[in-house]
C-alpha positions in Angstrom: -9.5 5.5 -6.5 -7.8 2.5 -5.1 -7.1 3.0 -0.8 -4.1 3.4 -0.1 -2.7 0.3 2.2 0.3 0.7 4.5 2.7 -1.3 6.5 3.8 -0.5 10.2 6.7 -1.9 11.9 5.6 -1.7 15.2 8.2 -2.6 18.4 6.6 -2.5 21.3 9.4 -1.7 23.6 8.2 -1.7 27.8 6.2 -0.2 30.0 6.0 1.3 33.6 4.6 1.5 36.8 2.2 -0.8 35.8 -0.2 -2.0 38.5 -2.9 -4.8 39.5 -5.7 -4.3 41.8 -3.9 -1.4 43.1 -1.0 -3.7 43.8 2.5 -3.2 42.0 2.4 -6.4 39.1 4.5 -9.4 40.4 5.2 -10.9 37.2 3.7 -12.0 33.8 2.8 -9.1 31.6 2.4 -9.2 27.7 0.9 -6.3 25.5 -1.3 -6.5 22.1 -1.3 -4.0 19.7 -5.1 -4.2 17.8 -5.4 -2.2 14.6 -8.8 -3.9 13.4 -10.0 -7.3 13.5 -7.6 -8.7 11.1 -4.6 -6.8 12.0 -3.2 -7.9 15.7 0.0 -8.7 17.3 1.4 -9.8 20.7 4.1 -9.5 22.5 6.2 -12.5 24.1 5.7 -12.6 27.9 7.6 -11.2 30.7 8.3 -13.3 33.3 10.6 -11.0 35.5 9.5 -7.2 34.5 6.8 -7.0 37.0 5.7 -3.0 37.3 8.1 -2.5 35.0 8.0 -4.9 31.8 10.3 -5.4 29.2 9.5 -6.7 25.7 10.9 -5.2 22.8 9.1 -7.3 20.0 8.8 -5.8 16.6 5.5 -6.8 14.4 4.4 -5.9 11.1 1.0 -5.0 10.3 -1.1 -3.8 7.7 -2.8 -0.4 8.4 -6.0 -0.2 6.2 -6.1 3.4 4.7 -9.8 4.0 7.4 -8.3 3.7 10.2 -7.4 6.2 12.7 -6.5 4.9 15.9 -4.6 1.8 17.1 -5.1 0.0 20.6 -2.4 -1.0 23.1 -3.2 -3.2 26.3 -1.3 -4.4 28.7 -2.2 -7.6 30.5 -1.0 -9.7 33.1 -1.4 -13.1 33.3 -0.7 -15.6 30.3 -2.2 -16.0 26.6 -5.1 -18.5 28.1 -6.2 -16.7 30.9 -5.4 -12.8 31.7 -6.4 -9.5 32.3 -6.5 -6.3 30.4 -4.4 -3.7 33.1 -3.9 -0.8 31.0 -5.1 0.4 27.6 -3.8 2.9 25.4 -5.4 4.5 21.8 -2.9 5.7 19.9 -3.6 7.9 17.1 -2.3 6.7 13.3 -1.9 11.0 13.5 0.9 10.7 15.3 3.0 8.7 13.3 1.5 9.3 10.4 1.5 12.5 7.4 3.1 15.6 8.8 6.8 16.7 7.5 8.8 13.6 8.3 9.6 10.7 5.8 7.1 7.9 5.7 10.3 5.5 6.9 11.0 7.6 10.0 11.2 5.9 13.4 8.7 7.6 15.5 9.5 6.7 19.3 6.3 7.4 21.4 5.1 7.2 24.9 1.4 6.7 26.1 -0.5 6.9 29.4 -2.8 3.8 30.3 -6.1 3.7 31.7 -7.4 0.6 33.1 -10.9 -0.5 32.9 -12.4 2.5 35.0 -10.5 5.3 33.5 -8.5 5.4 36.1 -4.0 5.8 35.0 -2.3 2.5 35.4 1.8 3.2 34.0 3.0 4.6 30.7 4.0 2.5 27.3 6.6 2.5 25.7 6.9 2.2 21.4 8.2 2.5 18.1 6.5 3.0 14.9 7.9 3.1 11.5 5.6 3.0 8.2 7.4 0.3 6.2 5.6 0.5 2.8 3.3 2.1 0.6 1.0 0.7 -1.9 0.3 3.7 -4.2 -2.3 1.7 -6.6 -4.3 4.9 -6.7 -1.7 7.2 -8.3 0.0 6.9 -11.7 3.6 7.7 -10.1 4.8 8.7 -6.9 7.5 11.5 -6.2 10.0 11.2 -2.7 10.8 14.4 -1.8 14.2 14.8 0.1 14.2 16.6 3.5 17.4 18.3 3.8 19.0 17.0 7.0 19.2 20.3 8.9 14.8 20.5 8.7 15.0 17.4 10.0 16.1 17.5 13.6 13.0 18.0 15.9 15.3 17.8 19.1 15.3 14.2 19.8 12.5 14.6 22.5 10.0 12.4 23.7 6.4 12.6 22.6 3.7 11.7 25.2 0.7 10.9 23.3 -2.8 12.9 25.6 -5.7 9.9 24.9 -8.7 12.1 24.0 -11.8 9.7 25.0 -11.6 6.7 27.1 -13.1 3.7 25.0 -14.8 1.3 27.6 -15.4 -2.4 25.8 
């Protein structure tokens, strides 16, 4: 049985109260999204957001069918030289399976921890599963969701990180 490879359109939209040093962030902030070693992205920098960055870049990457967490960090500084501020593991769980269509936009909100543990801000996403490489299975059947099943209440979901991951 062939894995089962998927695409994620992934936006990463802001974040808040972001701070450096204990010291609200002047300016300069970008965040990478890390699925594995081959699959990374980055986000443009801001050069006026300060604590409270604003991005909204959308990425595409390919989620290998063994994976089960993605990483978020926020840094401040520029692509040559820069430092990790906040860090957030986001489980492929939360997007991912469940009772919602593969092509649903999941909006999702996670705390970061900086390098001690310690909470440094909240950020801000969007995750949608693009496409589906079925190679394992002869034929695959979309099921429609009748649109009255499908209104969860339009909340936010704050993602709770389970186990800091010091690197």
């Amino acid at each position: 049985m062939a894995p089962i490879s998927r695409t994620l359109e992934i936006t990463v939209i802001s974040a808040e109260d972001l701070h450096r040093r204990r010291k609200s962030m002047k300016k300069k902030s970008f965040a990478t999204v890390k699925i594995d070693s081959q699959n990374l992205g980055s986000t443009q920098i801001d050069d006026r957001g300060g604590s409270y960055p604003f991005w909204n870049n959308k990425m595409a990457l390919n989620l290998p069918s063994n994976v089960s967490f993605m990483t978020v960090d926020v840094h401040s500084g520029n692509f040559s030289r820069n430092e990790i501020v906040g860090t957030a593991n986001v489980p492929v769980s939360d997007f991912l399976g469940g009772f919602v269509p593969e092509s649903y936009l999941h909006f999702l909100s996670y705390r970061l921890r900086d390098v001690r543990g310690k909470r440094n801000g909240i950020v801000n996403i969007s995750v949608r599963v693009l496409a589906s490489d079925h190679t394992s299975t002869p034929q695959t059947r979309k099921v429609q969701i009748p649109a009255e099943k499908t209104n969860f209440g339009g909340g936010v979901a704050i993602g709770i990180p389970m186990k800091f991951i010091e690197y």
